[in-house]
N, C-alpha and C positions, 0 to 999 in steps of 0.2 A: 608106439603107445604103451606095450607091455615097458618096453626098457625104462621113461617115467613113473609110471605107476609104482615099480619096488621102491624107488627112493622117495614116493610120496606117504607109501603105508608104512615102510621105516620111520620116518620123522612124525606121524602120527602117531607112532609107539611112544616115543621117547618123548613127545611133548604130553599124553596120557601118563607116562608114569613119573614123570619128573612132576605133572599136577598132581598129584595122587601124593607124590613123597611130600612134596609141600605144605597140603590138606592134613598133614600129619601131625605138621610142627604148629598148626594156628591157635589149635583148642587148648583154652587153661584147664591145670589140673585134669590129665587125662585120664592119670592113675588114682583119684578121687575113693574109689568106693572097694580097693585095693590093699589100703594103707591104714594104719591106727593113728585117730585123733586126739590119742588120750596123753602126749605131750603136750596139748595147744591148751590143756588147762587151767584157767585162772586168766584173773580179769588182770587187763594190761595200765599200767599208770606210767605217765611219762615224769620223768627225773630231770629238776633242777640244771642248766648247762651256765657257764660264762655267756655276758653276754643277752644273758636272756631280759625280758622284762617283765617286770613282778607285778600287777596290780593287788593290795595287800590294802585290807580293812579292817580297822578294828571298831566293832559298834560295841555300845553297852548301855542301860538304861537310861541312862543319863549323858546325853550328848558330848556336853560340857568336859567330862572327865573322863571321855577316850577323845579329846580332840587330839590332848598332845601327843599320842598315836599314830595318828595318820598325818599323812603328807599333804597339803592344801596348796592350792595354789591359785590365788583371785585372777580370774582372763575376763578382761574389758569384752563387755557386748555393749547393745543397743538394743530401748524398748522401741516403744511403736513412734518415737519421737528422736529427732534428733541427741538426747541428752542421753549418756553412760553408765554402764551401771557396772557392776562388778559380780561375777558369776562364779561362787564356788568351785573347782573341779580338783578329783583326787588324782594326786600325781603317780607315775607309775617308777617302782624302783629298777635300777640297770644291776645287773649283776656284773663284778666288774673279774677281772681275769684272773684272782685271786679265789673266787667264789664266793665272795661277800657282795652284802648288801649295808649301807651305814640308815640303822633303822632309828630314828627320833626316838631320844629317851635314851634307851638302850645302849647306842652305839651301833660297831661292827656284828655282821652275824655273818657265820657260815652254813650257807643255804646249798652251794652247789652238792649235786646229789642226790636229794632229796626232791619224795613226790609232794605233790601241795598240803596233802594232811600230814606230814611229816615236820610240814613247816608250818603248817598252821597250830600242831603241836607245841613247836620249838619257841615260835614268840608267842605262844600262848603262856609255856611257864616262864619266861622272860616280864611282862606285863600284868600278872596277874597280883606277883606283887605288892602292885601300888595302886590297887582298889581294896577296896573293903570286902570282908569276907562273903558279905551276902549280897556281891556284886559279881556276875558270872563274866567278863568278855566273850563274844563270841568273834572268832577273827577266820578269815576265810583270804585264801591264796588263789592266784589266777593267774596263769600264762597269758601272756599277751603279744609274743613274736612268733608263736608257734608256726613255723610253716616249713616246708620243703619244694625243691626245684626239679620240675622233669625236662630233659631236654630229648633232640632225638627223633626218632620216628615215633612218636604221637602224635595226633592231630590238632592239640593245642597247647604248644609246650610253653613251658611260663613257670612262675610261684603260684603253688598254692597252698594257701593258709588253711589251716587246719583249727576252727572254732571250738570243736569239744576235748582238744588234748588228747586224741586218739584216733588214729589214722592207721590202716591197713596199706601194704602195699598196690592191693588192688584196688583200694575205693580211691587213693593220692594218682594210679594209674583214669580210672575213671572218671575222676575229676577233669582229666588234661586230654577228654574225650576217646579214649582207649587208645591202645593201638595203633599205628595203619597195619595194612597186609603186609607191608613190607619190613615192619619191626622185629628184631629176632627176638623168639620168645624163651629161648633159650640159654640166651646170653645176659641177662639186665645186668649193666653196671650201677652197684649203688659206693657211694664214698661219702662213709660215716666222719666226724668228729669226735673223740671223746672229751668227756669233761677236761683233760691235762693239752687237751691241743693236738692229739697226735692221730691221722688221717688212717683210716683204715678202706679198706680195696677190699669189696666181695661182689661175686659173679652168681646169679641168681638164676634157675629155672622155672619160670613161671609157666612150663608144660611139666613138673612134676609137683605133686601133691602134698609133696612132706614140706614144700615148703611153709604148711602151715604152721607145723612144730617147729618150724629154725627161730634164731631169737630176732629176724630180719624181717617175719612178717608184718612186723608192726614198727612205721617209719617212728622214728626222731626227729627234732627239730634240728632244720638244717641240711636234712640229708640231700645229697644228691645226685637223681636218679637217671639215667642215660642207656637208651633204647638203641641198639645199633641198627644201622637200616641193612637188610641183605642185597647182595651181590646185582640183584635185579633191581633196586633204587639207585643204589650204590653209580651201575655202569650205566642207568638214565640220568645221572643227574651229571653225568662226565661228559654225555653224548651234549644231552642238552644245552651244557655248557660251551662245549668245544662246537657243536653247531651255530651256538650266538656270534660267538668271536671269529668263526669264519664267514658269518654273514654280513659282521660289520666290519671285516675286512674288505669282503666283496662290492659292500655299496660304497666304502671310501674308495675304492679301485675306480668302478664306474661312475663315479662325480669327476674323477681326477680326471679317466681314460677323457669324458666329456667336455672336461676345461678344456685339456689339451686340445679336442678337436675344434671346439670355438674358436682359441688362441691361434692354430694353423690355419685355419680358414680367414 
């Protein structure tokens, strides 16, 4: 009885403090109230990329003379009767790989780069133009593809869209239901675009604090984000594997072994 006993409170050790090492790596921002916040200042705006799509309005007191402004496009419906009607809807612009957009009137503009008042700026002095002096445009910019992908050990990995144009790694993490326990928190793979097309690679620790001052805590459109599972999903998900494929190895065995003995008899 004693010679079991040492290697039962041995392996009780080591499973206590291998939990304990674990418990370590779970908690965000551990180093929190350690750290100065006083890089994470100023309000965050996301910038123009290829690709994207623009919904872009120009109103002004008079309907008629910002129509040629905006992008129209008549989409057939139907009222409460058989018969068709025709239903205004503002088209959205694609920003094409160049970083333009070909704006009515106008022409070409080069938008990529730029946050929405930057551009709502830009075809502001482009348009204003060709009103009368004591007619003001008001024109307003909106992303419309804004979103990012988390895949990985979260519990609900997928796209997701980002409605206000402002996204924190944490809340796009939050989104896609947190975590599991088994996601290293220490590792996130995120793989930026930039506007010229060229892929950048950064490894993220979301158990240290300062990543609020990194220029990464606040996603991009596009970005995308990859949780690696640790060692402990990792060899369950190999076990579980490799036990399916010996199982259905095993029951085509025993149907066969069974022909066979029908077949002899």
């Amino acid at each position: 009885m004693k010679k079991l006993l040492l290697p039962i409170i041995i392996l009780t050790i080591v499973v206590l403090l291998s939990g304990c090492s674990a418990a370590k790596k779970v908690p965000y921002f551990k180093n929190i109230d350690s750290i100065s916040l006083a890089a994470s200042k100023g309000l965050y705006d996301a910038r123009i990329m290829p690709k994207d799509l623009l919904s872009i309005a120009v109103v002004t007191s008079d309907q008629e003379t910002s129509r040629p402004f905006n992008l129209f496009a008549n989409m057939p419906t139907t009222n409460g009767s058989s018969s068709t009607i025709m239903n205004t809807t503002v088209q959205q612009y694609l920003v094409n790989n160049d970083g333009e957009i070909n704006f009515p009137v106008i022409g070409k503009l080069k938008v990529v780069g730029l946050t929405n008042t930057e551009c709502e700026q830009l075809i502001f002095s482009k348009v204003k133009p060709y009103f009368s002096e004591a007619e003001n445009p008001v024109v307003t910019v909106r992303l419309s593809s804004y979103r990012v992908v988390l895949a990985g050990a979260v519990k609900s990995p997928g796209v997701v869209p980002v409605t206000n144009e402002k996204m924190s790694i944490m809340e796009a993490i939050a989104s896609a239901g947190d975590l599991t326990i088994f996601g290293k928190r220490d590792n996130v793979l995120l793989i930026r675009e930039n506007p010229d097309g060229q892929k950048e690679i950064h490894r993220l620790n979301l158990n240290d604090a300062n990543l609020i001052n990194s220029p990464y805590y606040y996603v991009q459109q596009n970005d995308y984000i990859y949780v690696e599972p640790n060692k402990v999903e990792a060899n369950n998900a190999y076990v579980s594997a490799t036990t399916s494929l010996w199982m259905s190895f095993l029951s085509v065995g025993l149907s066969l072994t069974g022909l066979l003995i029908g077949i002899l008899k």
